[in-house]
C-alpha positions in Angstrom: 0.0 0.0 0.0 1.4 3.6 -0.6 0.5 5.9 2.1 0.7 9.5 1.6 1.8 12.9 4.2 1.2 16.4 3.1 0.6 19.1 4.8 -3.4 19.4 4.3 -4.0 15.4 4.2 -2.5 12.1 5.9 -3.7 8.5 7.1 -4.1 8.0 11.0 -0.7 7.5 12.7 -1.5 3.8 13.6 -1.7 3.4 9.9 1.5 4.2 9.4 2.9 2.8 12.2 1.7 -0.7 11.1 3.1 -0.1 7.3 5.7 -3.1 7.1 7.9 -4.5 4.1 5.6 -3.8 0.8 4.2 -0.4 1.7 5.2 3.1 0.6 5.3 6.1 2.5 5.7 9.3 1.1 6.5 12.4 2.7 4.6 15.2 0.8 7.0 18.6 0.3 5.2 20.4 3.0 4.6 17.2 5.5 6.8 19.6 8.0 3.9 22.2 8.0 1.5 19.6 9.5 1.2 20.8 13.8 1.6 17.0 14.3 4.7 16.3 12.0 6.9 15.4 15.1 4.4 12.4 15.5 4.3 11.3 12.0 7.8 11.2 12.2 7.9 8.8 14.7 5.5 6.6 13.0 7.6 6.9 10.3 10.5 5.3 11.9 8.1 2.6 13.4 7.2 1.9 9.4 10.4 2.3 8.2 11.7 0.0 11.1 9.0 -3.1 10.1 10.8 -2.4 6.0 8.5 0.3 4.4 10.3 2.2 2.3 10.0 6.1 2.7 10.0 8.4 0.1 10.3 12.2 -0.1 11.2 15.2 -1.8 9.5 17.1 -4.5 10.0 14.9 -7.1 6.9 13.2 -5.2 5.1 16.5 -6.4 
């Protein structure tokens, strides 16, 4: 599954905590603008942690 984190939009955080080896996360451009982006980046590392593979940048754009 590809999960997606912009500033304006985003899964729930247990969501992404439970992405695991054959899920995508993308980190939008303005994912940073979010109030709760210090959260998503923690369940960011859980995903990335099970083998999701995290993507970013604005080629994502």
């Amino acid at each position: 599954m590809i999960y997606e984190i912009s500033a304006e939009d985003a899964p729930s955080l247990g969501d992404i905590r439970e992405a695991c080896a054959g899920d995508t996360v993308h980190l939008m451009p303005d994912w940073r603008e979010r109030e709760d982006w210090t959260r998503y980046l923690d369940a960011v590392a859980h995903a990335m942690a099970r083998g999701a593979v995290i993507q970013q940048g604005d080629d994502l754009v």
